[in-house]
C-alpha positions, -999 to +999 in steps of 0.1 A: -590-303+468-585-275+442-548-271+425-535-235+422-522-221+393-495-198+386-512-172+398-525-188+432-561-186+416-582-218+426-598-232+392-627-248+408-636-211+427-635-194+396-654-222+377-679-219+403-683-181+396-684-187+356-711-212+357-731-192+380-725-160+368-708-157+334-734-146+312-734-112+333-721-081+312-687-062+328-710-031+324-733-044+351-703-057+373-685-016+370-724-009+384-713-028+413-675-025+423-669+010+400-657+017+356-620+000+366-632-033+375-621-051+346-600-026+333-593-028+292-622-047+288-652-034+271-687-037+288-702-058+263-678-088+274-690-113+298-680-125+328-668-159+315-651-145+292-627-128+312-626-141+348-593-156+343-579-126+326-589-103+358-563-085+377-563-090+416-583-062+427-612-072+405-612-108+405-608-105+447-638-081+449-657-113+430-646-141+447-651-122+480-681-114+473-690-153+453-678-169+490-699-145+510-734-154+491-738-118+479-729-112+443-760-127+427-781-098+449-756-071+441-758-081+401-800-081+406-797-051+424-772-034+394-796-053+369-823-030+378 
């Protein structure tokens, strides 16, 4: 069973996410859910390094997204 942090964030969600998708840029992931996901952040960063540091809207769109099986084919798809 995962602990939540402060923040009610599951460490072992978000660890899935960065292993499977933390080399991807922001500036493909603002292809994918819109320029504020990851607001403050510039589009060179990657995933990893900012997962934890997401606000809710973004980091919800992810997970969402992580659970449901489809971000790898939306970041191929954005990739393009």
């Amino acid at each position: 069973m995962s602990k939540a942090t402060l923040d009610n964030r599951h460490r072992n969600k978000d660890g899935e996410i960065s292993a499977k998708h933390g080399n991807t840029l922001i500036r493909t992931l603002r292809k994918v859910y819109g320029q504020s996901f990851a607001a403050g952040y510039p589009d060179t960063e990657k995933l990893r390094e900012v997962l934890l540091k997401l606000n809710e809207t973004s980091l919800s769109q992810v997970r969402r997204d992580h659970e449901t099986g489809h971000l790898e084919h939306k970041i191929t798809k954005a990739s393009k």
